[in-house]
C-alpha beads as a LAMMPS data file, in Angstrom:
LAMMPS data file: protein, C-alpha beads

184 atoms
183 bonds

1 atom types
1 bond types

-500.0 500.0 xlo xhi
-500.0 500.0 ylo yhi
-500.0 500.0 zlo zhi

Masses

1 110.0

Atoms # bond

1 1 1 -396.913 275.887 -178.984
2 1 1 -395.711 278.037 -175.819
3 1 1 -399.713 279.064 -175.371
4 1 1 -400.690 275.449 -175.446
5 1 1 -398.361 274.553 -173.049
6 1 1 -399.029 277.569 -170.767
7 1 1 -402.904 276.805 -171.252
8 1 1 -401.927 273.282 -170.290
9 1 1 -400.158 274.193 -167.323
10 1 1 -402.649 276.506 -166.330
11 1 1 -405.455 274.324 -166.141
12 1 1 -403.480 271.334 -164.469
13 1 1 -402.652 274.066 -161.741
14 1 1 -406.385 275.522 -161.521
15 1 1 -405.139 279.282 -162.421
16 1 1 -406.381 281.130 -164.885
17 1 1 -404.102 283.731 -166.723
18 1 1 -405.363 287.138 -167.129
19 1 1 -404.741 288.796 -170.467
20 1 1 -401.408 290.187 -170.924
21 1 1 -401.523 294.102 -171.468
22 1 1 -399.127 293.721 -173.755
23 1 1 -398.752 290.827 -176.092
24 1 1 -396.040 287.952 -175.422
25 1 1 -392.832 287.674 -178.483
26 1 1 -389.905 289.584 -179.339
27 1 1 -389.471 293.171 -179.901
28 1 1 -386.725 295.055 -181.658
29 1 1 -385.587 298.672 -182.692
30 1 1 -383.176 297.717 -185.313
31 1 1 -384.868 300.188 -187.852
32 1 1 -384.571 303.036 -185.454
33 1 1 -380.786 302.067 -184.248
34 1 1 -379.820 302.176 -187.863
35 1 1 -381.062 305.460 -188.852
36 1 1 -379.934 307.240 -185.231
37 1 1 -376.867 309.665 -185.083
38 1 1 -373.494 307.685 -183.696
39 1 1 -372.433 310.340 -181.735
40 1 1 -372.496 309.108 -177.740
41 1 1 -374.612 311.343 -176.667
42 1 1 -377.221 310.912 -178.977
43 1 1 -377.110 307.931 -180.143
44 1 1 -379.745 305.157 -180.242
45 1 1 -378.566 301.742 -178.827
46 1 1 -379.905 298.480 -180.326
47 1 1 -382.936 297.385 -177.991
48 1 1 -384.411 294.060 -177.880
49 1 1 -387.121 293.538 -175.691
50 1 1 -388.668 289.835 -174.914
51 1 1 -391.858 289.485 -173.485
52 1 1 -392.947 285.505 -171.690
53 1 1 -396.338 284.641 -170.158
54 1 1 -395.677 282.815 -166.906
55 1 1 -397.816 280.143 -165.409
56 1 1 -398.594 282.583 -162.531
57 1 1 -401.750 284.592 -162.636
58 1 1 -400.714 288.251 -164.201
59 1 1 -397.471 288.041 -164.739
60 1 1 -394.822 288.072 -167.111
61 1 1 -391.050 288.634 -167.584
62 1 1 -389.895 291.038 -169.814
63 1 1 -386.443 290.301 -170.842
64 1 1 -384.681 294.184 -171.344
65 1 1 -381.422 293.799 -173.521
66 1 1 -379.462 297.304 -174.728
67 1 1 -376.552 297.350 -176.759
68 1 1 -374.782 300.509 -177.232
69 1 1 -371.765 299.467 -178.917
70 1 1 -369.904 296.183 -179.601
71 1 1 -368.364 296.075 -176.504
72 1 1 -371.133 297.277 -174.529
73 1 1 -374.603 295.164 -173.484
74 1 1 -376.577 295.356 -170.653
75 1 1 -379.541 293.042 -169.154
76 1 1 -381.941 293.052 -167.078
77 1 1 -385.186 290.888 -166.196
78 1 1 -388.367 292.320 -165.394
79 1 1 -391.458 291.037 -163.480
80 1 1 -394.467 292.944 -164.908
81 1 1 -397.787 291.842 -162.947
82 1 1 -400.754 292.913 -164.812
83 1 1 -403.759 294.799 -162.421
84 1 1 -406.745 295.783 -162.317
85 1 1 -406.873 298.878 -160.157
86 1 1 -409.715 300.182 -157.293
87 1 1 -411.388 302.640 -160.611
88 1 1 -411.397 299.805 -163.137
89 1 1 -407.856 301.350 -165.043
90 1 1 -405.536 298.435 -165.945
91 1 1 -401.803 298.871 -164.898
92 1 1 -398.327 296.968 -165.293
93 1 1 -396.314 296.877 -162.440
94 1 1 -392.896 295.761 -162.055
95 1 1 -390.872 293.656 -160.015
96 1 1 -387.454 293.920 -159.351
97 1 1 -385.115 290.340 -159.149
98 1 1 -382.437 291.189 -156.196
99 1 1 -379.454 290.262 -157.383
100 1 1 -379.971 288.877 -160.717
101 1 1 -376.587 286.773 -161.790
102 1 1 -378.810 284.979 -164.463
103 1 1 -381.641 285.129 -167.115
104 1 1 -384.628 284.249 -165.165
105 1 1 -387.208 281.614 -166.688
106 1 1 -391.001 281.932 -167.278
107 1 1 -391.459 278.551 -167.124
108 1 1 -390.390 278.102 -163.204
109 1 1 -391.085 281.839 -162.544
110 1 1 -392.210 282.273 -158.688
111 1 1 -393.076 286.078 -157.376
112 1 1 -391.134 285.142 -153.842
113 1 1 -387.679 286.427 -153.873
114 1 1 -389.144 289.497 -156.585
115 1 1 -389.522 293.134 -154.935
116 1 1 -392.592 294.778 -156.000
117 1 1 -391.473 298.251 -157.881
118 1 1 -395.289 299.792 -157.413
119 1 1 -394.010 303.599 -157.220
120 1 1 -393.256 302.580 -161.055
121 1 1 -396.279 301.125 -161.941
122 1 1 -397.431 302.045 -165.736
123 1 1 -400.864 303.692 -165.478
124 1 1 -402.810 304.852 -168.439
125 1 1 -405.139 303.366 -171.152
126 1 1 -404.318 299.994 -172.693
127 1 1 -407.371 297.891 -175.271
128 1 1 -406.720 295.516 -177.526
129 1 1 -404.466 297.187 -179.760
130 1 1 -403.280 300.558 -178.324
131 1 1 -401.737 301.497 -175.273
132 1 1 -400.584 304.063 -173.278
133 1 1 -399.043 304.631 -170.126
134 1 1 -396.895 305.971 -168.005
135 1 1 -394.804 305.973 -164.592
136 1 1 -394.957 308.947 -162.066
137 1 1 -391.469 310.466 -162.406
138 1 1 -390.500 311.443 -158.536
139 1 1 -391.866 308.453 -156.785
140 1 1 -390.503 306.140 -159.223
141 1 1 -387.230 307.691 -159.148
142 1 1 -386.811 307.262 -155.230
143 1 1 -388.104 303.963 -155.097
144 1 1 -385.406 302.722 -157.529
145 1 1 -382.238 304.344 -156.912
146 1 1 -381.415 301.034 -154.509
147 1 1 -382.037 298.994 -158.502
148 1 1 -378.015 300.434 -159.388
149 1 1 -377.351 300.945 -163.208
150 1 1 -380.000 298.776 -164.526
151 1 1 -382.433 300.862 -163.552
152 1 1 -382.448 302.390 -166.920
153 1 1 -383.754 299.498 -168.084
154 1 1 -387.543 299.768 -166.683
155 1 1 -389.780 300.990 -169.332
156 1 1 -391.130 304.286 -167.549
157 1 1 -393.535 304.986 -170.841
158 1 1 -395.142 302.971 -172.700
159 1 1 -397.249 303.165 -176.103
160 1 1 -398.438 300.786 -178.219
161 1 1 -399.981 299.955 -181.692
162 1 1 -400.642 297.012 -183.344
163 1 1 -397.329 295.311 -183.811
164 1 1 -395.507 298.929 -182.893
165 1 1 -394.194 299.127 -179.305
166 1 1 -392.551 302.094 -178.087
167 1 1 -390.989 302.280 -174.668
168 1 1 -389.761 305.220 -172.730
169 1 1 -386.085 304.967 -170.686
170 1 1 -384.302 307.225 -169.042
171 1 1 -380.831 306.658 -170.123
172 1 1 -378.110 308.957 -170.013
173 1 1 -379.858 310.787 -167.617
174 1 1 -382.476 311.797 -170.056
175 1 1 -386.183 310.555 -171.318
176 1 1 -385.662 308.175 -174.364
177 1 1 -388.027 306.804 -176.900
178 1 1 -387.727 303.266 -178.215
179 1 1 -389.677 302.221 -181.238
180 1 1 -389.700 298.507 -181.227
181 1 1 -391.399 296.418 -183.662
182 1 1 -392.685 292.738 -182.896
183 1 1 -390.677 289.989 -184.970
184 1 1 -392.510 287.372 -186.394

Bonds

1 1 1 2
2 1 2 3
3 1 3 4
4 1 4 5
5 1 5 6
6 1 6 7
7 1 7 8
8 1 8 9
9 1 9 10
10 1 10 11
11 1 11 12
12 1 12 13
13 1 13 14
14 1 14 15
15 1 15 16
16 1 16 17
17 1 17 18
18 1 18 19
19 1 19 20
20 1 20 21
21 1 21 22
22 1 22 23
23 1 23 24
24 1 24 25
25 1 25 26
26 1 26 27
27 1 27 28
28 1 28 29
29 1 29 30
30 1 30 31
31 1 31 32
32 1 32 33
33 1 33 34
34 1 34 35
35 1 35 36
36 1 36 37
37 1 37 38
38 1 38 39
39 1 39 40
40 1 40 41
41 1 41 42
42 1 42 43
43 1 43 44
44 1 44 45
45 1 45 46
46 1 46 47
47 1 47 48
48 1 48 49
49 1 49 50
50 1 50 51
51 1 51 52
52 1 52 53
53 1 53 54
54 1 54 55
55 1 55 56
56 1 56 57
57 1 57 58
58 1 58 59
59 1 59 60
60 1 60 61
61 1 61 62
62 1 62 63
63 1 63 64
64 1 64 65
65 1 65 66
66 1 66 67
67 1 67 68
68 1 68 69
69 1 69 70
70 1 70 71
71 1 71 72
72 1 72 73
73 1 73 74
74 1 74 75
75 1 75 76
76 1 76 77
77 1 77 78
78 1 78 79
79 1 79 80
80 1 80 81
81 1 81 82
82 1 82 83
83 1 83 84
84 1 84 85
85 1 85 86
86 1 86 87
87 1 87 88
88 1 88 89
89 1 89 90
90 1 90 91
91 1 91 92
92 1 92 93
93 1 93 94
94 1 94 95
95 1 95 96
96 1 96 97
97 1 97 98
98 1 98 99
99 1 99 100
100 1 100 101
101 1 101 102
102 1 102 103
103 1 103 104
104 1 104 105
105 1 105 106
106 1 106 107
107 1 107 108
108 1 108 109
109 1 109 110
110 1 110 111
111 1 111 112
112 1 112 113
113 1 113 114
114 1 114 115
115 1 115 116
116 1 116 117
117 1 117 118
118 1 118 119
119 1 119 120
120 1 120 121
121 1 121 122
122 1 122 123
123 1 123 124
124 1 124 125
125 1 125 126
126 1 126 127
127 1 127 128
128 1 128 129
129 1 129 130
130 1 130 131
131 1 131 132
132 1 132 133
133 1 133 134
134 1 134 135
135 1 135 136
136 1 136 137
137 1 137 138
138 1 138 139
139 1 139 140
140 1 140 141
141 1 141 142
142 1 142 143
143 1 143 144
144 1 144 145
145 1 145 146
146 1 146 147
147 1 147 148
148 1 148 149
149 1 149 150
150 1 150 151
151 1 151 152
152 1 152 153
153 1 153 154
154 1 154 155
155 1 155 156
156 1 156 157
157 1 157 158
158 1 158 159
159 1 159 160
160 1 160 161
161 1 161 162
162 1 162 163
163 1 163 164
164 1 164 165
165 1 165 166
166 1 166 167
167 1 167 168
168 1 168 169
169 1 169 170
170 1 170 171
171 1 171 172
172 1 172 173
173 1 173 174
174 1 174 175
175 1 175 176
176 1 176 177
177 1 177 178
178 1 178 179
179 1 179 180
180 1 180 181
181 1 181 182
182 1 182 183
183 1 183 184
């Protein structure tokens, strides 16, 4: 139904969407969260990771929420703009929402008032069914030091496999692998 209506919206606009690198529902780690150590400083938190189409060419949001405890949960919306580079190599660049009080929507999602986050763009390989890329560590990590806290929420890595999505973060000050797995 949410393709239709994107396909629908599309056309009525005159924009045509180009394929998302990575395919649109909702991810989880729930497997891996359950089998990871509880200590703090090595424990996994419960990652949920929701990707929307949007009716603008190349983009979608990807919705970033991390749990570490019961108490603790942390948010953050991404912009990720799908591009085709100078060599022909595909990319994902994000886009960072100054100020974000609220969950952005797809449906009214407008690239003015979204700072583009290109010294983290994810470069690599990504077909049909596997992916993998990743961010260049130093000019990624001076370009978002002005992001605050929920900058380790970006996906800096990113490898995929069928319905298997894992995502590299660097939290607690380290490189982190999450293995999510799309929900039905």
């Amino acid at each position: 139904m949410m393709r239709f209506a994107l396909s629908v919206l599309l056309a009525a606009s005159g924009a045509t969407a180009a394929p998302l690198l990575v395919e649109q529902g909702l991810y989880d780690n729930r497997d891996q969260a359950a089998k990871s150590p509880r200590d703090v400083d090595s424990a996994i938190p419960q990652v949920t990771v929701t990707i929307e189409p949007t009716p603008q060419k190349d983009f979608a949001l990807w919705q970033v929420h991390l749990q570490t405890d019961a108490e603790s949960t942390y948010e953050q919306t991404w912009a990720m703009q799908s591009r085709t580079e100078h060599d022909g190599s595909r990319s994902l660049i994000p886009y960072f929402q100054f100020k974000q009080t609220s969950t952005p929507s797809a449906a009214n999602f407008d690239v003015q008032g979204w700072l583009s986050l290109e010294a983290c763009a994810l470069r690599g390989e990504f077909g049909k069914t596997r992916s993998r890329a990743m961010s260049e560590g130093e000019p990624c990590a001076a370009a978002i030091m002005n992001v605050g806290a929920r900058r380790a929420l970006l996906p800096v890595g990113i490898e995929r496999n069928g319905a298997r999505l894992q995502l590299d973060f660097n939290l607690r000050g380290k490189r982190t692998s999450i293995d999510l797995h799309r929900s039905e």
